[in-house]
C-alpha positions in Angstrom: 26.1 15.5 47.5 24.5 12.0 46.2 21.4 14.0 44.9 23.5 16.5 43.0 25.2 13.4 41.3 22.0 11.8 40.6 20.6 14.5 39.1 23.5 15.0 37.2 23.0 11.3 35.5 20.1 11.6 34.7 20.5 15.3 33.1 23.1 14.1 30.9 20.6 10.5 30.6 17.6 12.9 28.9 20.2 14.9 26.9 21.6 12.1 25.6 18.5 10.6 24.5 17.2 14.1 23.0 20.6 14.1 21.2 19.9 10.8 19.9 16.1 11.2 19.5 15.6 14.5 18.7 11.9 16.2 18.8 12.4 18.2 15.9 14.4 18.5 13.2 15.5 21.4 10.9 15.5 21.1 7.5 16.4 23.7 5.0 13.1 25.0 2.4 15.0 24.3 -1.0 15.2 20.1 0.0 12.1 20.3 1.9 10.2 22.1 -2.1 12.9 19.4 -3.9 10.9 16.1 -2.2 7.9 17.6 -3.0 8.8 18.5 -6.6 10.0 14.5 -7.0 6.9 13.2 -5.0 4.0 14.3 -7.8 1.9 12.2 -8.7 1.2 11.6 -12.5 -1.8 10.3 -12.9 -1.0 9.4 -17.1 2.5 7.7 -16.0 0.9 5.4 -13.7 -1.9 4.6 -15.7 0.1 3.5 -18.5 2.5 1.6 -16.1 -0.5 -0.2 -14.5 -2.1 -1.0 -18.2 1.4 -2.7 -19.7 3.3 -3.9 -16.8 0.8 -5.4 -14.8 -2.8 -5.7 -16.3 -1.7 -7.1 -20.0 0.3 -9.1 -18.4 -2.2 -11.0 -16.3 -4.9 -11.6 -19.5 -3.8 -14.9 -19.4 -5.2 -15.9 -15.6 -8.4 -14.3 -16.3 -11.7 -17.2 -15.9 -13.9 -17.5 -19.3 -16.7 -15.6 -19.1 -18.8 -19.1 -20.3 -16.9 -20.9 -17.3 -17.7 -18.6 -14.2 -21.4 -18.4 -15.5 -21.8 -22.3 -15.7 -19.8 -22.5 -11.8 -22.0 -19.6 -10.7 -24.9 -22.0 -12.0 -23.8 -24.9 -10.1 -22.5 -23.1 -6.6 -22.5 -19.6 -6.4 -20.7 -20.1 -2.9 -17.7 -22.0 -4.5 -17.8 -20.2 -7.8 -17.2 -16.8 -5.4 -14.4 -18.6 -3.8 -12.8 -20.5 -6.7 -12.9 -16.7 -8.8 -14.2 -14.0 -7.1 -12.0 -11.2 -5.4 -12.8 -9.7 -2.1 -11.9 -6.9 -1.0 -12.2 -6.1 3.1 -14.5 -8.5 5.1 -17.6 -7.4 2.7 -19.6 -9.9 0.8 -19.4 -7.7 -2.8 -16.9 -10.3 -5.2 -15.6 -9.3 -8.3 -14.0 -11.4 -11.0 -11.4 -11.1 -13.3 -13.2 -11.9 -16.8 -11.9 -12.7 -19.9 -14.1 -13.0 -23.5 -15.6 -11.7 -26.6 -18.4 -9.2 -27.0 
């Protein structure tokens, strides 16, 4: 009689939490074709975003050509840490350069 109770916990313990936490879920086409419709990617819209929003507005913080060249002179070391960029644990640096050609 215990064991039938027990095992009649946790029954309705694992359909609870499959109830909760369901293993799949059922979703009809037409949303399923909708997200994917709103999830493109355009390639010219961000572009264009990236360009005015957030590269334009960063000319300002770019180093002087003439002013990394004399640093990179000096100490290349510092001058990698003072402007250079790294991306990852690599040793490649790129810099952010601003001048007139």
């Amino acid at each position: 009689m215990k064991r039938s109770g027990i095992y009649f916990l946790i029954t309705l313990l694992v359909a609870g939490i499959c109830w909760r936490f369901p293993l799949f879920r059922v979703v009809p086409l037409a949303e399923v074709n909708a997200a994917k419709v709103a999830a493109e990617f355009d390639a010219h819209d961000f572009a264009s975003d990236f360009w005015e929003k957030q590269l334009v507005p960063s000319f300002p913080q770019a180093t002087a050509v003439q002013e990394l060249l004399t640093a990179l002179e000096k100490d290349p070391e510092g001058a990698r840490l003072t402007f250079g960029r790294s991306l990852g644990i690599g040793r490649v640096y790129y810099f952010f350069l601003r001048g007139e050609g």
